[in-house]
C-alpha positions as MATLAB code, in Angstrom:
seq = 'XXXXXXXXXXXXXXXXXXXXXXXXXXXXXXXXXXXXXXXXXXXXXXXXXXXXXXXXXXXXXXXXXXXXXXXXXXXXXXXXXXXXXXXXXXXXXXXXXXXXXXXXXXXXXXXXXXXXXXXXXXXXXXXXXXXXXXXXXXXXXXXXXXXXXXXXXXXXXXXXXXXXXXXXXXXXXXXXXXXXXXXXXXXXXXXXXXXXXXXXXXXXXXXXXXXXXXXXXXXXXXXXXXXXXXXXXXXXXXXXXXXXXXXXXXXXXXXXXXXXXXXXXXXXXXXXXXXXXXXXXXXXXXXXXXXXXXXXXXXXXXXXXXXXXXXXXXXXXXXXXXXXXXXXXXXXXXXXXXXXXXXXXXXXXXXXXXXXXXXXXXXXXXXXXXXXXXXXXXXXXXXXX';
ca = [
      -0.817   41.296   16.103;
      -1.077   38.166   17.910;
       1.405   38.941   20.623;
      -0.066   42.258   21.388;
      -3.959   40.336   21.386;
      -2.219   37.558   23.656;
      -0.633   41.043   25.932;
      -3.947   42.233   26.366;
      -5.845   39.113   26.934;
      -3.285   38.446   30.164;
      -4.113   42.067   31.174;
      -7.624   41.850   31.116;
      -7.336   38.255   32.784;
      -5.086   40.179   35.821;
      -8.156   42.596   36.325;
     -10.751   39.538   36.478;
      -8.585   38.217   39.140;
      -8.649   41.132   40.844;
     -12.700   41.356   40.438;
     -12.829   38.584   43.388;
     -10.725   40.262   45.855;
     -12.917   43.277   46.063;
     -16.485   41.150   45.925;
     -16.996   42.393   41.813;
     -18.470   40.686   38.923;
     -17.839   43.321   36.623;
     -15.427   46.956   35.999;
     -16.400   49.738   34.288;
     -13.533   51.253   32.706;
     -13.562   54.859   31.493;
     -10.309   56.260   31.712;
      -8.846   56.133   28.119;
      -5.120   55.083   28.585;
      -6.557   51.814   30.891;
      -8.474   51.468   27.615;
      -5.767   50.872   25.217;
      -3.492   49.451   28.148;
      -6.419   46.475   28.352;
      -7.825   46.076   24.348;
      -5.084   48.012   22.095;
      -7.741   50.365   21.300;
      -6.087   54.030   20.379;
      -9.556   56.120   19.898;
     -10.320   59.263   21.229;
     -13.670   57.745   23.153;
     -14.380   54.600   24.135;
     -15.755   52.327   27.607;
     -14.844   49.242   28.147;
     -16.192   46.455   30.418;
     -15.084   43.850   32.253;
     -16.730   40.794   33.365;
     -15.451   36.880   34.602;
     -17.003   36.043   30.984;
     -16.625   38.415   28.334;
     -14.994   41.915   27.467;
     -16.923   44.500   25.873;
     -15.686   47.450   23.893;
     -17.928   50.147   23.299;
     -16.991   52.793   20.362;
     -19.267   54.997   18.279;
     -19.174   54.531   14.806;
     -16.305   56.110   13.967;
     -13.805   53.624   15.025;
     -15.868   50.644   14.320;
     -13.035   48.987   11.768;
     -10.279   50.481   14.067;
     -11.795   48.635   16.917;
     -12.077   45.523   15.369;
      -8.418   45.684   14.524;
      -7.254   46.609   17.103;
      -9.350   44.688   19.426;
     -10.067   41.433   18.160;
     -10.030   39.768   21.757;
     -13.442   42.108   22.922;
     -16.663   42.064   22.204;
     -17.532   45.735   19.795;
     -20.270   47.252   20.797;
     -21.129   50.430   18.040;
     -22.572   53.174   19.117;
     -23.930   56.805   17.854;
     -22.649   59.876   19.928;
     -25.776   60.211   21.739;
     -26.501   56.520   22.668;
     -23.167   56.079   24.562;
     -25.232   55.876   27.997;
     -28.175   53.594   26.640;
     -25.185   51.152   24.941;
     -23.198   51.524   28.295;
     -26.573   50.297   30.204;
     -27.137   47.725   27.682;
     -23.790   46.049   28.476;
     -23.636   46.000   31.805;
     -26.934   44.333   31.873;
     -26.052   41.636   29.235;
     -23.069   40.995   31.585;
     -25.093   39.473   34.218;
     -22.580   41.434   36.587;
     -24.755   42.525   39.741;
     -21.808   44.715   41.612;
     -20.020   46.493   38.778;
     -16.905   48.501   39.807;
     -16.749   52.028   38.370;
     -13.446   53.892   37.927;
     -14.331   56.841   40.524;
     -10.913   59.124   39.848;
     -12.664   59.192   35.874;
     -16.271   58.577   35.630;
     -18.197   61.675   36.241;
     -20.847   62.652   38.885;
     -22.980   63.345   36.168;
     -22.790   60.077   33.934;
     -22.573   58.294   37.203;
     -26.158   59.347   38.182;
     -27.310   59.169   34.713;
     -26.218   55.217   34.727;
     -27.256   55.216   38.266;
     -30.909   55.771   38.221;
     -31.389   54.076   34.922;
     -30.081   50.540   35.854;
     -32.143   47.771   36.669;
     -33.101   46.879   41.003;
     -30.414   44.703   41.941;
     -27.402   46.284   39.810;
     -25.186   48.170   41.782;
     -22.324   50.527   40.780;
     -19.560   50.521   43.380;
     -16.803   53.050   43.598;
     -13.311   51.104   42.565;
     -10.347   51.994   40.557;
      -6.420   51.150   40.650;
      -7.072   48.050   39.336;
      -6.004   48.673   36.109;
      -2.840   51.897   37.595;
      -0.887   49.111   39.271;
      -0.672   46.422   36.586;
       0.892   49.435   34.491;
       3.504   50.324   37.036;
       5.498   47.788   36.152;
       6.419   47.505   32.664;
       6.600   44.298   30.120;
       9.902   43.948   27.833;
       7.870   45.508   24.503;
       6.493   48.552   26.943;
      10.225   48.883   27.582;
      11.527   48.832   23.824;
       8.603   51.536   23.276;
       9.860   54.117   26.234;
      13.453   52.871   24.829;
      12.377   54.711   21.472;
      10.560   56.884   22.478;
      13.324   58.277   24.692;
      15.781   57.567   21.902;
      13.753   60.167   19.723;
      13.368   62.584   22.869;
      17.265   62.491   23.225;
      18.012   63.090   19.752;
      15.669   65.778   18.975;
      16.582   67.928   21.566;
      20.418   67.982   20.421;
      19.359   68.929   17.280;
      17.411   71.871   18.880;
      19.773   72.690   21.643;
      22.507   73.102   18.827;
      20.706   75.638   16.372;
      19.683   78.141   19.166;
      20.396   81.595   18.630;
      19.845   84.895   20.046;
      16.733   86.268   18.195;
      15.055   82.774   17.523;
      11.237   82.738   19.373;
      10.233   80.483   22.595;
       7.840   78.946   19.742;
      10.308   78.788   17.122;
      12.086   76.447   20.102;
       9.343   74.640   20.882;
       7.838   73.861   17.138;
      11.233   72.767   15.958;
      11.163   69.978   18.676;
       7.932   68.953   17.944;
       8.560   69.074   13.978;
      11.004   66.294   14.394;
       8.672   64.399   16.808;
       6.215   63.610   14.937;
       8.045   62.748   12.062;
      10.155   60.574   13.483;
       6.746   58.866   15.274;
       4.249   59.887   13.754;
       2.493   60.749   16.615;
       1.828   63.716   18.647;
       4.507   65.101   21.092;
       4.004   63.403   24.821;
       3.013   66.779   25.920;
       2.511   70.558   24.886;
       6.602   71.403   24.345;
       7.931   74.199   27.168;
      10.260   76.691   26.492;
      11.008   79.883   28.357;
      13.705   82.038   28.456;
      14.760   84.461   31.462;
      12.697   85.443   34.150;
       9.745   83.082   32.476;
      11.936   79.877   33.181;
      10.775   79.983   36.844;
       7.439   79.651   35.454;
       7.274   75.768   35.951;
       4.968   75.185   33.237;
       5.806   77.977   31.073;
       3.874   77.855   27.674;
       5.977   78.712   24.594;
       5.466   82.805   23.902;
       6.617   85.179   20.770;
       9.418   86.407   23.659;
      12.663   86.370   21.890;
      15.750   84.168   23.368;
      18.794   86.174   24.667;
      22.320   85.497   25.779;
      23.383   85.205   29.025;
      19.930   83.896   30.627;
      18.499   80.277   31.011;
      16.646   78.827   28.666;
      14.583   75.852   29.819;
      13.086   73.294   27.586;
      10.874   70.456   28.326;
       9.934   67.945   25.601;
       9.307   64.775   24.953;
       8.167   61.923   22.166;
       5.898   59.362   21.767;
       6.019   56.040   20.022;
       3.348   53.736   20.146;
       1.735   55.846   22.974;
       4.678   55.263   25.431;
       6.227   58.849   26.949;
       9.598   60.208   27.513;
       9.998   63.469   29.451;
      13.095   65.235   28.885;
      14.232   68.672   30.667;
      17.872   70.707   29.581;
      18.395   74.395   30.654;
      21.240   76.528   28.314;
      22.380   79.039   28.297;
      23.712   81.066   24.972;
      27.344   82.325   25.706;
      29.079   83.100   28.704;
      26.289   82.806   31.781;
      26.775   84.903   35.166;
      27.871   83.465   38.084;
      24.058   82.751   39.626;
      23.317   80.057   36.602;
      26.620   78.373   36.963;
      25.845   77.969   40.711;
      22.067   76.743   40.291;
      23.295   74.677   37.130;
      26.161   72.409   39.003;
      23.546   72.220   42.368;
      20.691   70.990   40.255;
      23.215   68.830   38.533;
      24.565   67.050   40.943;
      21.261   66.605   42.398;
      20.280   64.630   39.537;
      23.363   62.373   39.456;
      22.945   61.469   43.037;
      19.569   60.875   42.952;
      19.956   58.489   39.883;
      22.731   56.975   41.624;
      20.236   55.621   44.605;
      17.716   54.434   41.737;
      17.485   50.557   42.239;
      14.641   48.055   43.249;
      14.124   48.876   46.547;
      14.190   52.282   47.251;
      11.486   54.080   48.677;
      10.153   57.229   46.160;
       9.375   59.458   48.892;
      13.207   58.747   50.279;
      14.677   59.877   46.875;
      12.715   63.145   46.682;
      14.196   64.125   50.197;
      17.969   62.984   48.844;
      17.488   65.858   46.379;
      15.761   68.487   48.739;
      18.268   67.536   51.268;
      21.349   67.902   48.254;
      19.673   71.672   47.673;
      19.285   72.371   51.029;
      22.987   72.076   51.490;
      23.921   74.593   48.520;
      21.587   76.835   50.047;
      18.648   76.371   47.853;
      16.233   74.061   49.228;
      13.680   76.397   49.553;
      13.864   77.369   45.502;
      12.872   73.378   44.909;
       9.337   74.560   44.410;
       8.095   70.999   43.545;
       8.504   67.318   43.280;
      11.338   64.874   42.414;
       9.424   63.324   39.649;
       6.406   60.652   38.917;
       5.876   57.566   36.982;
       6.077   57.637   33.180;
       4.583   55.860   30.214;
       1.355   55.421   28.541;
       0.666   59.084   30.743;
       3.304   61.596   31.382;
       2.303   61.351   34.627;
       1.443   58.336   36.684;
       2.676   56.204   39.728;
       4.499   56.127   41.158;
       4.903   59.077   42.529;
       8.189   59.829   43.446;
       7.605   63.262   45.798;
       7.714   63.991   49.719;
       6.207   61.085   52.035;
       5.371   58.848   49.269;
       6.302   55.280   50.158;
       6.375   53.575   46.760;
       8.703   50.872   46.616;
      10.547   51.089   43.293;
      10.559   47.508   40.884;
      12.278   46.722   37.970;
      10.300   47.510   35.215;
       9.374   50.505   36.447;
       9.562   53.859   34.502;
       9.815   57.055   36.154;
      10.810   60.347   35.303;
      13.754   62.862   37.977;
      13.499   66.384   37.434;
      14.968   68.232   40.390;
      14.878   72.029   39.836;
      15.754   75.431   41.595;
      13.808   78.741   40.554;
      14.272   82.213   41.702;
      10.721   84.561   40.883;
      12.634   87.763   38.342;
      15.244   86.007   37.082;
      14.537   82.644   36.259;
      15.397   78.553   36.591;
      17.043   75.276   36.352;
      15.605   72.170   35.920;
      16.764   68.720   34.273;
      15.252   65.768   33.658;
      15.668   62.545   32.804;
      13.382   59.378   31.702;
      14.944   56.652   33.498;
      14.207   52.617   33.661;
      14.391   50.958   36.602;
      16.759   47.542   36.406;
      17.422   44.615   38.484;
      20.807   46.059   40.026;
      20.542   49.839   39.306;
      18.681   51.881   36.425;
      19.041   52.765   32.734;
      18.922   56.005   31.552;
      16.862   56.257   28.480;
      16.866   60.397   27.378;
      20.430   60.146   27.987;
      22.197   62.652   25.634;
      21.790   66.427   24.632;
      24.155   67.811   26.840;
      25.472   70.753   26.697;
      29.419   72.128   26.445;
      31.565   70.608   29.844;
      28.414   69.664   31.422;
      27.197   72.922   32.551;
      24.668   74.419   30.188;
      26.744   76.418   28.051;
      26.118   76.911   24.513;
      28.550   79.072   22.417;
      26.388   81.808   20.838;
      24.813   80.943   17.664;
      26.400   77.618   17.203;
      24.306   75.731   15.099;
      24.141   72.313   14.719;
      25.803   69.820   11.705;
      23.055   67.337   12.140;
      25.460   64.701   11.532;
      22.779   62.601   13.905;
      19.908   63.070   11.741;
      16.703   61.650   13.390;
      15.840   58.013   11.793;
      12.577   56.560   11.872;
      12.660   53.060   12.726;
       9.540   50.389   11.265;
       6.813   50.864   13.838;
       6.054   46.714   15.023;
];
């Protein structure tokens, strides 16, 4: 506990530093993952703020003990439901802060007016935010050993899964397995609602699982991904059960290789918006540039999505310590897609692929039909720190 108070208390120091440079004396923080990113807290509602003297958590009473745990560096402020906006007031008075940063990408139009007109002459509430986004870019060694795990888990579940498919077996069936062995291997909730979707529906990029039945000789697409201790993987594979046609051995090795060039140009350095072109460009030659319907990938870890943003014209600058996720893809509209993805760590000299695993016979996507799995690589749960 005292390493993750003394984490926090240099995170919250690296925002008060940053209160100078843009003429603050206080943030307003809303958005929940900056939340736990600055105090530890893990509620589902909270505010925290910021000044050169104090931090203040504000929770209603239903996390009261779980704030004080988990916060021991702030200040708690309880609350009930409805008094939220007079506790918020009260705190950014007793601050002393007379320009107070607000998190504009996450505090409403309505509770911003609502604060707004109720706040004493000479307070002002001045559209900021970022602060908090690029301090999280970058990624200390325990963030690391959590997206290590957490991909770890992501990697191992989906073999499991990939090896019982069968002909017959539900999208949901898919998708519920996955998430069975997600959260109890975490004990947390999946890093996002599982995809699956079989034929046509796998050019659907954000296909919800359906009662639709999985056949041979058509893609199946599955994205997944674990948590553990908040921290995301993302994880994409596309099968196919028994001998495929011609069309999803084609797409398969193009959207294949585009992956394993573009992860071969992953280093410090390199620009994001340069590696989404590599793989449109990669496409483009096989013919199917125009069937890459969206971007290369995005930043990955207390979110499933957040910078950087690795897609066309960005100009991120990639770091180690970084975490982002590649997921080229090619879809045709009637009879399906392709898409693979990897959660990948950025190094000093190169990157580290941490969902690394599940793949299917010869690297192509084939699955003979009906094999199930042995399981002889049973998912272990590890003692949560």
């Amino acid at each position: 506990m005292e390493m993750a108070v003394e984490r926090h208390r240099r995170r919250v120091a690296s925002v008060v530093a940053s209160l100078a440079e843009q003429n603050l004396d206080a943030l307003l923080v809303t958005h929940l993952p900056n939340i736990r990113y600055l105090s530890g807290f893990t509620g589902s509602i909270a505010r925290l703020v910021i000044s050169r003297a104090a931090t203040w958590l504000l929770v209603d009473f239903r996390y009261r003990l779980q704030a004080v745990r988990e916060a021991p560096h702030c200040q708690i402020v309880q609350t009930f439901g409805v008094g939220f906006e007079d506790a918020t007031l009260e705190t950014l008075v007793e601050s002393g802060a007379r320009r107070i940063g607000f998190e504009s990408g996450f505090l409403s139009y309505y509770d911003h007016g609502r604060l707004e007109v109720r706040l004493p002459k000479g307070i002002q509430l001045i559209p900021s935010g970022g602060q908090v986004e690029r301090l999280r870019r970058r990624k200390d060694p325990v963030e690391i050993a959590f997206l290590r795990e957490a991909g770890r888990l992501t990697a191992t579940a989906m073999a499991e899964v990939l090896g019982s498919l069968a002909p017959g077996m539900s999208e949901a069936e898919v998708a519920a397995r996955l998430e069975y062995r997600f959260r109890t291997a975490s004990l947390e909730p999946p890093a996002f609602e599982t995809l699956v979707a079989c034929g046509s529906r796998a050019a659907y990029l954000h296909a919800r699982p359906s009662a639709n039945p999985l056949h041979a000789r058509a893609p199946i697409l599955i994205d997944a991904g674990a948590s553990w201790h908040g921290y995301r993987a993302d994880m994409s594979r596309t099968v196919c059960l028994g001998e495929p046609d011609r069309e999803f051995r084609t797409i398969y090795r193009a959207v294949r290789g585009a992956l394993d060039l573009v992860l071969s140009a992953v280093r410090p350095g390199a620009v994001t918006g340069d590696l989404d072109s590599l793989a449109r460009q990669y496409l483009a030659a096989q013919g199917l540039g125009a069937a890459f319907w969206h971007p290369l990938g995005h930043g990955i870890g207390l979110e499933v999505h957040e910078e950087p943003w690795i897609a066309p014209g960005e100009e991120d600058v990639l770091e180690p310590g970084m975490a982002i996720a590649l997921e080229p893809g090619v879809y045709r509209t009637g009879w399906g897609g392709v898409r693979l993805e990897e959660t990948v760590l950025v190094t000093e000299d190169g990157c580290e692929v941490l969902t690394q695993g599940a793949e299917a016979s010869n690297r192509e996507g084939v699955l003979s039909l009906g094999e199930v799995s042995s399981n002889q690589d049973p998912l272990r749960r590890p003692p949560r720190a």
